[in-house]
C-alpha positions in Angstrom: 0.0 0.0 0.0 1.3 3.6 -0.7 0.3 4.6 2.8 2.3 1.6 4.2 5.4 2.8 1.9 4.8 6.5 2.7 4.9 5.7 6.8 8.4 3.6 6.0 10.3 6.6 4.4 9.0 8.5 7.3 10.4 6.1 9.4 6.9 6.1 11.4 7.6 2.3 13.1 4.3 1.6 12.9 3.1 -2.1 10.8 0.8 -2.1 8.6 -2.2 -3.2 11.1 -1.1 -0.3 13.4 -1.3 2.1 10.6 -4.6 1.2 9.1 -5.6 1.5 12.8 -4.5 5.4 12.9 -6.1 5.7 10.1 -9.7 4.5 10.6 -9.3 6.4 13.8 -8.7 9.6 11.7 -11.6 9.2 9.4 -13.6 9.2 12.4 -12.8 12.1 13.9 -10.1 11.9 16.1 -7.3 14.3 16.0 -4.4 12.7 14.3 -2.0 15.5 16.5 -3.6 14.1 19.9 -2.7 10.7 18.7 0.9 11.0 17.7 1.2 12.1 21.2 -0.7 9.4 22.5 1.1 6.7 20.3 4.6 8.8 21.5 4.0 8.7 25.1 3.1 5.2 25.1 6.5 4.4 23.0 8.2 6.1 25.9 6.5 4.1 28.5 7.3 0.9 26.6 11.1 2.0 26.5 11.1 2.9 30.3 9.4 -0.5 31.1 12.1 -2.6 29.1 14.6 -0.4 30.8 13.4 -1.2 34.4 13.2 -4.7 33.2 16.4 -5.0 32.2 17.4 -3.6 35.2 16.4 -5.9 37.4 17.2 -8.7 35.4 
């Protein structure tokens, strides 16, 4: 898909069900700037978890 292609040389990160996700989310109304900071923060939490984790390990 272009969009898929598009999101690559962007270097988004985000797979093609992720992205088709965003999308439908889009079309139905939700701000795509509130949800690149949504899908940020939680990239941030994920990164902080595997951090801890490793951590402790």
């Amino acid at each position: 898909s272009v969009l898929l292609e598009i999101s690559r040389i962007l270097n988004t990160g985000l797979d093609m069900e992720t992205l088709s996700i965003c999308v439908r989310l889009c079309e139905q109304g939700i701000n795509p700037e509130a949800l690149s900071a949504v899908i940020k923060e939680l990239r941030k939490a994920t990164e902080a978890l595997k951090a801890t984790e490793n951590m402790t390990s």
